[in-house]
N, C-alpha and C positions, 0 to 999 in steps of 0.2 A: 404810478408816475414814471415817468419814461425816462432812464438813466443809463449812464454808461458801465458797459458789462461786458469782462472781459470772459474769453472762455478759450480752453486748451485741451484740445485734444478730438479730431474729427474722424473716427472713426464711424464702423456705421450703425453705434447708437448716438454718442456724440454729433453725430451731425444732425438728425433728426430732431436734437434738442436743441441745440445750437439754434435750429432754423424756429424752430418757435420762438424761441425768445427774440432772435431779430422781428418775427413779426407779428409779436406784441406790442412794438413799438422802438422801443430797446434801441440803442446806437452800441455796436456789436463789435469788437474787437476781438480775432483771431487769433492762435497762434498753433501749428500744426509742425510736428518735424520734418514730415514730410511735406513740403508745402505744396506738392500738385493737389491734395486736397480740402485745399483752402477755398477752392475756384470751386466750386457751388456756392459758399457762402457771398464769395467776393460778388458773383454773378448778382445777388442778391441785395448787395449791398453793407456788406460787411466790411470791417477794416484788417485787413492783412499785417500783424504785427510781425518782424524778422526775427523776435525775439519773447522771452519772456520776458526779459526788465521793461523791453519798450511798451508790454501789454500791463504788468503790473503796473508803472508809473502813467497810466491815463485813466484804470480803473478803480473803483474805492471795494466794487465786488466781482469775484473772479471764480466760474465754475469749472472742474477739472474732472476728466474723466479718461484715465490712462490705463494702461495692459494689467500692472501689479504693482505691488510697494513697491519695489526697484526704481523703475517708473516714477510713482510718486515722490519719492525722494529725490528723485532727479532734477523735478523741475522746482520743488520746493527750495534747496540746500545750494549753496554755492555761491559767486558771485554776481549770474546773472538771474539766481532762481527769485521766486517769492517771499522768503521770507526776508530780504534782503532789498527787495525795491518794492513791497506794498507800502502803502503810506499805513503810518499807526492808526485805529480804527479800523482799517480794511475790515472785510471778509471773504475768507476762503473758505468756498464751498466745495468740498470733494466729496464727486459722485461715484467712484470707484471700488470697487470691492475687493477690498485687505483685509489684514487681520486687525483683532483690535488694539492691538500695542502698538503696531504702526501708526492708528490713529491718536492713540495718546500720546504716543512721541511728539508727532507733527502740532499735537493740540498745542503742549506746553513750550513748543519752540515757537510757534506763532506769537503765544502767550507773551511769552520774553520778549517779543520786538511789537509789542503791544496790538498784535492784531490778533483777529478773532479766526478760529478754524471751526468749520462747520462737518459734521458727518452727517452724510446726504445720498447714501445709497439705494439703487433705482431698479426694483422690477418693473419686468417687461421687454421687449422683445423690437427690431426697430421698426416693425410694422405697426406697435400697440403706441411708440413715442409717435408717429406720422399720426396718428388715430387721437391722439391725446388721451392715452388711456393706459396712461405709467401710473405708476405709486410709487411714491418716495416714501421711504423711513427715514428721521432726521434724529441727531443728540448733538449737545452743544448748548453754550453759554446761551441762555433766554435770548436777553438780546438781538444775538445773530438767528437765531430760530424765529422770533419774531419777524424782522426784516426779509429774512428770504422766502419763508411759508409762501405768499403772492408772487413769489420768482419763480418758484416750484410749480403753479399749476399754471402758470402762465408758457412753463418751460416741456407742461405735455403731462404734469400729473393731475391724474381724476384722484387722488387720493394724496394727499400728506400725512401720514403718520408720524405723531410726535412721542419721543421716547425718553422725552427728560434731558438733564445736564449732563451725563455721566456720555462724557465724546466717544467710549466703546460700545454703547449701547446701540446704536445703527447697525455697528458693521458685527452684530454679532448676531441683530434680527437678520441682515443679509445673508449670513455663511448660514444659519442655519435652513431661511427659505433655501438658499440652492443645493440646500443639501436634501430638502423635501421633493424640491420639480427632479433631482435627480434622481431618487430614490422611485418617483412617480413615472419616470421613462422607464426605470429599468424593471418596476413590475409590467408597466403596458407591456412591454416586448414579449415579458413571458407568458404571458395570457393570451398573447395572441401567437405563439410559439403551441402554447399549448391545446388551446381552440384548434389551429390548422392542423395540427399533426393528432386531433382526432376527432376530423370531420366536419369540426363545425366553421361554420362562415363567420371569420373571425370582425369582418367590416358588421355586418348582421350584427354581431355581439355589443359592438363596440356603440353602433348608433343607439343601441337598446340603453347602453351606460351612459351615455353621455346625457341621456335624455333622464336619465333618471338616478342611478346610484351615483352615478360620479360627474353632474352637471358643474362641471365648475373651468374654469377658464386653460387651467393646465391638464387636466383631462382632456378638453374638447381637442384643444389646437396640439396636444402631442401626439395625440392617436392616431389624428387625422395624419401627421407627419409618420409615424412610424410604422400605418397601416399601409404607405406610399411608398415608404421607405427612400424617399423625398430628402435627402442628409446634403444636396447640394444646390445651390448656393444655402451657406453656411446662414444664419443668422448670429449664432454665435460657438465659437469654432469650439471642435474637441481639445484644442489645446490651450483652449482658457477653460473650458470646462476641469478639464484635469488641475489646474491651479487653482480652480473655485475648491475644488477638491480635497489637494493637499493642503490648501488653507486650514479649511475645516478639520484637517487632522491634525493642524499644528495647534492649533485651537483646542482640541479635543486635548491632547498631551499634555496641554499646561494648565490644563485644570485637571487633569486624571480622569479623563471621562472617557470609558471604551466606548468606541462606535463600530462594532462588526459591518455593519449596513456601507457603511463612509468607506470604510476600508473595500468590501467589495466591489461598488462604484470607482474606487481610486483604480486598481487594479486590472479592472475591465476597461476604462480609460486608458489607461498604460500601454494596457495589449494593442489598442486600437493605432496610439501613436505612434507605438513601436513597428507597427506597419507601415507605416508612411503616409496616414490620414488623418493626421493633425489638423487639417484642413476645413474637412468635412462637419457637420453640423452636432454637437452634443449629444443628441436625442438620438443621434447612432449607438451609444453607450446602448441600446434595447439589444442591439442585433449581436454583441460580446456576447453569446451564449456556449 
């Protein structure tokens, strides 16, 4: 049923979801810091909000997909943030990849001014959101899981994964996958480090994998990127990679759980940004050798 829905933050997964949900139907209200990137949506027929209060106070649900917790507390807190001018009932959907005490922060501050916060964190890359073929993990109050689930695959997901009530349960399925695709570049590289430097054709090797030991979707599409060594344009930069990162080790810490693997990938990220290629594509993390 076709509703108002607001959404913050266009970057370039955020836009490619954004745009689906305008054209499910949806009457779409915007709101972007930088506002030159509003104009595809507006082109589209989107509503340009100047603000966060002006976009909460027209929408009852609002999806959000920002850099880091910093970030999300930003638009959340404050006088013109969210949780301050959604109406009671609302929901807030945030698509964003934090750690999970930031999401139970934000859960139980929404809670207090009686709206609902959803954890709704999203693989996939913005060529797979154009494709409709994200997957969301969700946790959160039933309810709000209920009501979004058809906002979700309408918004570009082929899969909704449900993960219960427990609001950190999302973002803790999240840190962990990107702690797996990163772990999964940073073996490709070495195998095909280690193929080339004795003899074998490392593309040869790779279409043999792909086809068989390792058919699976983060296989195919990093190989092919780190066989290319294709790291520019970005689809998603070294330097949120590195904060998917540190996440996971903040994570790892407050439970006591060593991650040698997490630490190594942090590291090698590090070195990469310390060179001035923050820029460049994550899956560059192969070539830190």
């Amino acid at each position: 049923m076709p509703t108002a829905i607001g959404f913050i933050g266009l970057g370039s997964l955020g836009t490619p979801i954004a745009t689906n949900i305008l054209e499910s139907g949806h009457t779409l209200y915007v709101y972007n810091r930088t506002i030159s990137k509003t104009a595809e949506l507006a082109s589209k027929g989107a509503i340009v909000c100047e603000s966060i209060s002006a976009l909460a106070k027209q929408c009852k649900i609002v999806f959000s997909i920002v850099s880091d917790d910093a970030a999300l507390r930003s638009i959340c807190e404050g006088e013109n943030g969210l949780l301050q001018n959604l109406q009671p009932g609302s929901i807030h959907v945030s698509i964003s990849t934090i750690l999970p005490q930031t999401a139970t922060d934000l859960y139980l501050q929404h809670k207090n001014q009686q709206q609902y916060y959803l954890a709704a964190p999203v693989f996939g890359r913005p060529e797979a959101a154009a494709a409709k073929k994200l997957n969301f993990v969700i946790s959160g109050d039933k309810p709000a899981r209920k009501q979004v689930e058809p906002l979700l695959k309408e918004a570009g997901g082929m899969g909704v994964w449900d993960f219960g009530d427990q609001i950190s349960a999302a973002n803790t399925v999240k840190l962990c996958g990107n702690f797996l695709i990163g772990s999964a570049m940073e073996a490709i590289g070495e195998s095909i480090q280690l193929a080339q430097k004795t003899g074998v054709d490392a593309k040869l090797m790779w279409d043999m994998f792909s086809k068989t030991l390792f058919n699976s979707m983060v296989y195919v599409n990093y190989s092919n990127i780190i066989l290319q060594q294709k790291f520019e344009p970005a689809a998603f930069t070294m330097k949120l990679g590195l904060k998917d990162m540190n996440l996971v080790l903040q994570q790892a810490v407050s439970i006591n759980q060593p991650m040698p693997l997490a630490s190594l990938l942090q590291k090698n990220m590090q070195d990469i940004v310390n060179k001035g290629k923050d820029h460049i594509d994550w899956s560059a993390v192969s070539s830190a050798l």
